[in-house]
C-alpha positions in Angstrom: 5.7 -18.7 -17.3 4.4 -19.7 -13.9 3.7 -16.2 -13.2 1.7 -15.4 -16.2 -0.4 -18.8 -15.6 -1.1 -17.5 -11.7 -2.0 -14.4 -13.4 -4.2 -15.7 -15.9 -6.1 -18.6 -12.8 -6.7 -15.4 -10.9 -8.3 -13.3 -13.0 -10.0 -15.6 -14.8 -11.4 -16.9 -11.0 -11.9 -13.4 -9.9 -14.4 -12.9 -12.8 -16.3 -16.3 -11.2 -15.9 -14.5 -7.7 -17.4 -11.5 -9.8 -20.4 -13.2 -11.2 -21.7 -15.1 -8.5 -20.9 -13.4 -5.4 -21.9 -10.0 -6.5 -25.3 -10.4 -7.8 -27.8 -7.6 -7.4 -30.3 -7.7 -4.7 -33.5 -9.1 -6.6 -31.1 -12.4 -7.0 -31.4 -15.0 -4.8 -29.1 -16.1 -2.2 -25.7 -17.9 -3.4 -25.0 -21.4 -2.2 -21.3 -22.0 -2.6 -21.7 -25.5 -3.6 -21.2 -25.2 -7.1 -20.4 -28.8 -9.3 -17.1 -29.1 -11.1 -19.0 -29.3 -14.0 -20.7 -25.9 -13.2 -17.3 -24.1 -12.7 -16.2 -25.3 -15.9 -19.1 -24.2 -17.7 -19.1 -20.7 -16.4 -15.0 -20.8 -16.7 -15.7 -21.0 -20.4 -18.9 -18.5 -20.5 -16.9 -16.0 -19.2 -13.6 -16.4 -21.5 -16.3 -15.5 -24.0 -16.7 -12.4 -22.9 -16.0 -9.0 -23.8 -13.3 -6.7 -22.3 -16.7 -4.2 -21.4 -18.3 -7.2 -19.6 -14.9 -7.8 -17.4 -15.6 -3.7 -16.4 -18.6 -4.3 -15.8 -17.8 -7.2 -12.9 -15.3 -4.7 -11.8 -17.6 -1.6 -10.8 -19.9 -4.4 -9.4 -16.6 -6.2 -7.3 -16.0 -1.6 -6.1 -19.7 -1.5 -5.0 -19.8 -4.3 -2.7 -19.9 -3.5 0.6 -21.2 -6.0 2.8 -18.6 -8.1 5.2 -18.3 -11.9 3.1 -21.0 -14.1 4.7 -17.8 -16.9 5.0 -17.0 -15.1 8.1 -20.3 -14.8 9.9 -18.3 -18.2 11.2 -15.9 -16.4 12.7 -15.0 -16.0 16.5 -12.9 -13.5 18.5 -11.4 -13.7 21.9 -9.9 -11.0 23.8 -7.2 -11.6 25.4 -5.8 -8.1 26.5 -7.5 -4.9 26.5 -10.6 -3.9 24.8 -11.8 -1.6 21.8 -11.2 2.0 21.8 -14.5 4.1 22.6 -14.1 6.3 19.7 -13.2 5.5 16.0 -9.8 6.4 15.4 -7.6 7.2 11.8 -5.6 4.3 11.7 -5.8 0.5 12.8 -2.1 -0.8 12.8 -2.7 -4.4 12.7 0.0 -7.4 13.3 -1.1 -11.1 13.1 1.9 -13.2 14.8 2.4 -16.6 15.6 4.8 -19.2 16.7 8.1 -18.6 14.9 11.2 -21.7 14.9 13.8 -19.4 16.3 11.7 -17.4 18.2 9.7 -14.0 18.3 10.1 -10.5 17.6 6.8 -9.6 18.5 7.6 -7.9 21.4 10.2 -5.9 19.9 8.0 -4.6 17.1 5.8 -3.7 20.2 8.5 -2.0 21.3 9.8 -0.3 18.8 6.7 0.6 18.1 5.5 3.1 21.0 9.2 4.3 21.3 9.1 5.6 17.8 5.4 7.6 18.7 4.8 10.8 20.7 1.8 10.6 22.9 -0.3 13.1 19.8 0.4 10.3 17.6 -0.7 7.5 19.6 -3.9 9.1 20.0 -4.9 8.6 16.2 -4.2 5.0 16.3 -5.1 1.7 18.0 -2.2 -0.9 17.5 -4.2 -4.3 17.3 -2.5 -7.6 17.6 -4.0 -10.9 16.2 -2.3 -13.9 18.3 -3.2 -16.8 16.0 -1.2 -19.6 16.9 -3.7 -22.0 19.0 -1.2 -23.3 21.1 -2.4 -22.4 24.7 0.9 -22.4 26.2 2.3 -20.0 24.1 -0.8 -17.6 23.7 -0.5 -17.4 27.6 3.1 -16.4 27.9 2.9 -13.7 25.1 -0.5 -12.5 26.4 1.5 -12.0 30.1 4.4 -10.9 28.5 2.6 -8.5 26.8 0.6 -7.0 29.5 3.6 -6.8 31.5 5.5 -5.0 28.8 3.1 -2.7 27.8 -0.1 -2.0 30.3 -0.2 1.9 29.8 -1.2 1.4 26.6 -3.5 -1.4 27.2 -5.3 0.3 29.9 -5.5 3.4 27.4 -7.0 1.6 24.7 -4.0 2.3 22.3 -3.5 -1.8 22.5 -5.7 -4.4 22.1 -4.3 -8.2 21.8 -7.0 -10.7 20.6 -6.9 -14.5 19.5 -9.6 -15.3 16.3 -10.8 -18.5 14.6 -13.2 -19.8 11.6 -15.6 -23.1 12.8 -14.5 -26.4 11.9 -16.7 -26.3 8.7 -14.9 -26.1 5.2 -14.9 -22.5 3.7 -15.0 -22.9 0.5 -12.8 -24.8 -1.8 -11.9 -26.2 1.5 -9.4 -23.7 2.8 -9.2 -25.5 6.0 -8.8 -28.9 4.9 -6.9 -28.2 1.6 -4.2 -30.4 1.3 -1.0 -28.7 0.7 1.9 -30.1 -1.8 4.8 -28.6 0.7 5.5 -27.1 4.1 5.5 -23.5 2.1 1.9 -23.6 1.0 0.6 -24.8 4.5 2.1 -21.3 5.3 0.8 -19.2 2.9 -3.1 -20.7 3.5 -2.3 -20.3 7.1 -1.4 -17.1 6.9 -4.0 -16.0 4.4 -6.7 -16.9 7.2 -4.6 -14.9 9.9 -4.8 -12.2 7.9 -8.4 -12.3 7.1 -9.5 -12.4 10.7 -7.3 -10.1 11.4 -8.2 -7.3 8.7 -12.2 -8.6 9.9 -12.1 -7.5 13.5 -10.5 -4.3 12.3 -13.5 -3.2 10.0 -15.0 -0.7 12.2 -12.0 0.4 14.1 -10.6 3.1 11.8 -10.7 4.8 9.3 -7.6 3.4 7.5 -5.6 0.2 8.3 -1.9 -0.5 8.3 -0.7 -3.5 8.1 3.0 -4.9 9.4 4.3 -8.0 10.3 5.4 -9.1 13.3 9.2 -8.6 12.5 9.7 -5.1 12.2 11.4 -1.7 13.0 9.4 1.7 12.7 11.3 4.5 12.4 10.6 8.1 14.5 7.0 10.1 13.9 6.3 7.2 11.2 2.8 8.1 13.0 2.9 11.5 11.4 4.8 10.9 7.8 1.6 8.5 6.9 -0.9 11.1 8.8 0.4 13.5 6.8 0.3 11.6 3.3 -3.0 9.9 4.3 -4.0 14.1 4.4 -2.8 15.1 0.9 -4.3 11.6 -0.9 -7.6 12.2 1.0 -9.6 13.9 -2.5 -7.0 11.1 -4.6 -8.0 7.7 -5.8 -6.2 5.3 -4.4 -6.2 1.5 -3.3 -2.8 0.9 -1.6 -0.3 3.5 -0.4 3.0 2.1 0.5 5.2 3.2 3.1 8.3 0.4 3.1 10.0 -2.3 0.4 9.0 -5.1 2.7 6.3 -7.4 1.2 3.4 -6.9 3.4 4.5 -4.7 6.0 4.2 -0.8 5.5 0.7 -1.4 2.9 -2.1 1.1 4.0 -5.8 0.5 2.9 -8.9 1.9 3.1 -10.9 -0.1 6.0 -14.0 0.5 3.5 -12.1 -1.8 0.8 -11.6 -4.7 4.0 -14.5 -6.3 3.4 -13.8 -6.6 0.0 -10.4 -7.6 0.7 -11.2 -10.5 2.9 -13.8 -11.9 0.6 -11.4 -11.9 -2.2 -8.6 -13.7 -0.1 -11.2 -16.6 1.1 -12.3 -17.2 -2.7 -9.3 -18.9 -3.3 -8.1 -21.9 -1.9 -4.9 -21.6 -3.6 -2.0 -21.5 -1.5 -0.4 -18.4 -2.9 1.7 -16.0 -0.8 -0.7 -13.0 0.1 1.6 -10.0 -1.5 0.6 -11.9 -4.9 -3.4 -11.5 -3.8 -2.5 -7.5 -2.6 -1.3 -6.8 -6.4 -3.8 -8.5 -7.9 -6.9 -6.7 -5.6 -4.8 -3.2 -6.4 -4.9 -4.0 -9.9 -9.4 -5.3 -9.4 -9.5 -1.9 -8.7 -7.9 0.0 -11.2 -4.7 1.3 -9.3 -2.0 -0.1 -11.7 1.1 0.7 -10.4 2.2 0.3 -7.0 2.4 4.2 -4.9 5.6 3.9 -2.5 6.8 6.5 -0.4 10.9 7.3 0.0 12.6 6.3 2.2 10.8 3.4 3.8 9.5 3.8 7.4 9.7 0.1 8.6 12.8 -2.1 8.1 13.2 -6.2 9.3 14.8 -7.0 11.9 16.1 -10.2 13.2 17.1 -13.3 11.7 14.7 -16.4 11.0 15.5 -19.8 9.6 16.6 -21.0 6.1 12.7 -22.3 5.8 10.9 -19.2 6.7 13.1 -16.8 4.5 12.2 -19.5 1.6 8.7 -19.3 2.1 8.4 -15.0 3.0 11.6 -13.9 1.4 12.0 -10.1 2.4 12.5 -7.3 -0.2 15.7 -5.9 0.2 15.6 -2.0 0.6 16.8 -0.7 -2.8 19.9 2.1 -1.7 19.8 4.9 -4.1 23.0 6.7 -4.6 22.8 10.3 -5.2 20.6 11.4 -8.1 21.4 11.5 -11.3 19.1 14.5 -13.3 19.1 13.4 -17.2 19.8 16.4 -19.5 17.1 18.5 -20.0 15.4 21.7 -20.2 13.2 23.9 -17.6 9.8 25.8 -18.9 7.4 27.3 -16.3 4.6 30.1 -17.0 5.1 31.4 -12.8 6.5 34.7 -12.6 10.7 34.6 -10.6 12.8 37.3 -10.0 15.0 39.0 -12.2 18.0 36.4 -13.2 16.3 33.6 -12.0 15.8 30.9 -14.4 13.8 28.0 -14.5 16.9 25.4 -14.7 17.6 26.2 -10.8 15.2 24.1 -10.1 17.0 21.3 -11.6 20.4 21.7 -11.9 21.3 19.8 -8.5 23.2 22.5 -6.1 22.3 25.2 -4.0 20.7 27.7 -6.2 16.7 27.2 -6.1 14.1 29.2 -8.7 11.8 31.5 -6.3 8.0 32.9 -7.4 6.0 35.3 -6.4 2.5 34.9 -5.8 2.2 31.5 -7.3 -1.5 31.1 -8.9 -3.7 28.1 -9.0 -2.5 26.8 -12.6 1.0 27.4 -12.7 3.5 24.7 -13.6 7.1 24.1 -14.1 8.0 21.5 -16.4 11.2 19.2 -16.9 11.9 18.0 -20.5 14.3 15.3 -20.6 16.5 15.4 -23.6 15.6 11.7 -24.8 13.2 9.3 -22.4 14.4 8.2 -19.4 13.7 5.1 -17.5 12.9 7.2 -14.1 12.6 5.2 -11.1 12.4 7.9 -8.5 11.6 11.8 -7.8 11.6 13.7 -5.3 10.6 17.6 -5.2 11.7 20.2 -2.7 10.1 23.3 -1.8 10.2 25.9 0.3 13.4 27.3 2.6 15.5 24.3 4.6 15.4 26.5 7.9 11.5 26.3 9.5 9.5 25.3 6.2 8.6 28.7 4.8 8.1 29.4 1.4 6.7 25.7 0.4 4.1 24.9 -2.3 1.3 24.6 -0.3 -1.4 22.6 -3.1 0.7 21.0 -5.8 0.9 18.1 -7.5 4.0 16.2 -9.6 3.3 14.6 -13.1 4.9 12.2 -15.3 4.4 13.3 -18.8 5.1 10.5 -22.3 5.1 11.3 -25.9 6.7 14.4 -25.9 5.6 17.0 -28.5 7.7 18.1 -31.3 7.9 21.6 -29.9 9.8 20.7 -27.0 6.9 22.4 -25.0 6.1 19.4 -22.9 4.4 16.3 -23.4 0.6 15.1 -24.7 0.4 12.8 -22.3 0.4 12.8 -18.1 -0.1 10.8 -15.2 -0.1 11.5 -11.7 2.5 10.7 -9.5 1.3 12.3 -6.5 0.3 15.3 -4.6 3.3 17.0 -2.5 3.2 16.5 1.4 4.1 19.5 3.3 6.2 20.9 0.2 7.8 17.8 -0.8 7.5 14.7 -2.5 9.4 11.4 -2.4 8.1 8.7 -4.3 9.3 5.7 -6.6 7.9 5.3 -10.2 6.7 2.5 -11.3 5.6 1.4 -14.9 2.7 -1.3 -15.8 4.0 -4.9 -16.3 5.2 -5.2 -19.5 5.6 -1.6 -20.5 8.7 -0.6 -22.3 7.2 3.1 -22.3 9.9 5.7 -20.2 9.8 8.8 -18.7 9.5 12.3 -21.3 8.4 15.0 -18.9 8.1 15.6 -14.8 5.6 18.6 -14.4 5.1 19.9 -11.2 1.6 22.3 -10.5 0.3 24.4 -8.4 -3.2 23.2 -7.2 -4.4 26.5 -5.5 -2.9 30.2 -5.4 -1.2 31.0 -2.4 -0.1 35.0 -1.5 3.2 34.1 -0.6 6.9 33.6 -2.1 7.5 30.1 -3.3 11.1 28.4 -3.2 11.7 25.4 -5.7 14.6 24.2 -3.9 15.2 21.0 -6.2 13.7 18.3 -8.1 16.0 15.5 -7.6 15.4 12.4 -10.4 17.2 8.9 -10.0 17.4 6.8 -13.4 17.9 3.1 -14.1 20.8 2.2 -16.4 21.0 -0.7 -18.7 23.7 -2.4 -16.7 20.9 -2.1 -13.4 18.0 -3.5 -16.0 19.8 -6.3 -16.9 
């Protein structure tokens, strides 16, 4: 109940936010000291409204582009190194502060650079928000930092500032809100952190990463989100996921920041912020989550009873080995003699090899009743070097399959395959009861070479696991 009501305050405020901070340019200028009264009224004007109207505020919210004029307030100190000279791919940006049993900060750090080659550090700039004000302590991590780590400071691959908004009230007062428990002085804490954070990284990048200060990245996690960033370039998309933690491991667009930090500062609601990242996804029309298997960055440490209540940490959901539904196999790509379709599902070591795959082509699974699928993964091409892999394809979810059994009339896309392979949990809108009828895979563009379906792996959920 609680979370339909949030749902229902922020969407009806986000259509406010719409409305009067979006206006087109012949409007005047926006004061943002609107009477109760005011709100009210235009609370109920817009409830009025039609479903079109609430689209309309929603290509208007996409088209803004201008940084929020709430942080023409804001101030920036560096503390330890200083911007790259040249705009790189991606800004991976950690906000840290004073923690009750102490900091893993420099171990992210840490883990960090040992988990990059030198190649990969040269697409990114690692920028680290210090935004406790507590002089003391900003001086021992700043030291302790550029002890630690001054290669990569004096490169420019590290950059270690400290941020803050004036003294005047944003508003709804953020600043001076006064919070019912220690939780929600957190959460509006953070929220700023976070917004100064994602501010100073506007122009630094082209994407921006963002993990907490807690974490452990795995080896060439540099290169698995290069690499995904690469095949969802042409795709729509707001928030690519690379780990089950709540913030860390989300990848945006640093052209959707701006955006992203007005929305946060609307509110003065002290709401954890992975409840603001669903609802921006869902502003701009991406409606399911899009995580990546297995997750790249995993917690580490342990923090106190307090902090675990207030940012409890998404457990990483351990898949046993797949389960493939029954079902049936139909493709329109040419295999060698013998070779039927069903290798490409049947889960052991025979695979279903083509020749001369053309742009077109697809291979579809049919399960025998609908599945609740909450994960698939597609292998192509030979174990030993890569070769053979589908080098443009796509995967599909199909619904309503047709009486036929020739597919399904309906698809959505999972997600375009990265380097031959895909890896991906599905997720279904909130509130859907729909399942899974069909998994087509296609080929995107013709390539003059064989092509090896290794295996198309699918993990469903049983009752018992719904439950």
């Amino acid at each position: 109940m609680h979370h339909c009501l949030w749902r229902y305050i922020i969407v009806a405020v986000s259509l406010i936010f719409l409305n009067f901070f979006l206006q087109k340019n012949n409007e005047e200028h926006l004061t943002y000291n609107l009477s109760l009264e005011e709100k009210k009224k235009t609370l109920w004007q817009l409830s009025e409204k039609q479903i079109s109207s609430e689209q309309n505020h929603l290509a208007t919210f996409k088209d803004m582009q201008k940084p929020s004029p709430l942080l023409q307030r804001a101030s920036y100190k560096f503390l330890a190194g200083s911007p790259p000279q040249e705009k790189k791919l991606l800004t991976v940006g950690i906000s840290s502060e004073q923690h009750l049993h102490g900091s893993y900060l420099l171990d992210t750090l840490q883990s960090l650079f040992q988990a990059s080659s030198e190649p990969e550090l040269n697409c990114i700039v690692v920028l680290v928000h210090l935004s406790d004000p507590d002089p003391e302590w900003l001086s021992q991590t700043v030291a302790n930092i550029s002890s630690l780590f001054k290669p990569h400071i004096e490169a420019q691959k590290l950059l270690v500032i400290h941020g803050g908004l004036s003294d005047s009230p944003l508003p709804g007062d953020l600043n001076n809100v006064s919070h019912a428990s220690p939780c929600e002085a957190h959460y509006s804490r953070q929220k700023v952190n976070y917004v100064l954070l994602m501010n100073f990284a506007l122009n630094l990048s082209e994407y921006f990463l963002m993990i907490e200060d807690y974490v452990h990245c795995t080896p060439k996690f540099i290169s698995t989100i290069y690499w995904v960033l690469s095949a969802w370039k042409e795709l729509p998309w707001v928030i690519l996921e690379f780990s089950s933690l709540s913030l860390s491991g989300k990848v945006f667009h640093n052209s959707d920041l701006s955006r992203l930090t007005s929305f946060f500062l609307l509110f003065h609601e002290n709401i954890p912020i992975h409840l603001f990242l669903s609802e921006f996804r869902l502003l701009l029309a991406q409606n399911v989550p899009i995580r990546f298997s297995p997750s790249v960055f995993y917690h580490m440490g342990n923090y106190s009873v307090f902090e675990d209540t207030c940012f409890p940490v998404e457990k990483e959901e351990v898949f046993d080995e797949p389960d493939n539904p029954v079902a049936d196999v139909l493709t329109d790509m040419m295999a060698e003699l013998n070779i039927i379709p069903q290798y490409a599902y049947i889960l052991n070591k025979e695979c279903y090899s083509v020749l001369d795959p053309i742009e077109g082509n697809y291979l579809t699974v049919i399960l025998e009743k609908p599945q609740k699928v909450i994960r698939i993964e597609v292998l192509t091409g030979s174990d030993k070097q890569g070769l053979y892999w589908l080098q443009q394809g796509q995967v599909e979810l199909g619904y309503d399959p047709l009486e036929d059994s020739r597919g399904c009339a309906r698809y959505t896309l999972l997600g375009p395959l990265v380097e031959g392979h895909l890896d991906q949990r599905v997720f279904y809108e909130e509130d859907s009861v729909e399942e899974l009828s069909c998994i087509r895979l296609i080929v995107l563009a013709s390539q003059k070479s064989w092509l090896l379906i290794r295996q198309i792996r699918v993990w469903t959920q049983n009752e018992e696991e719904e439950s």
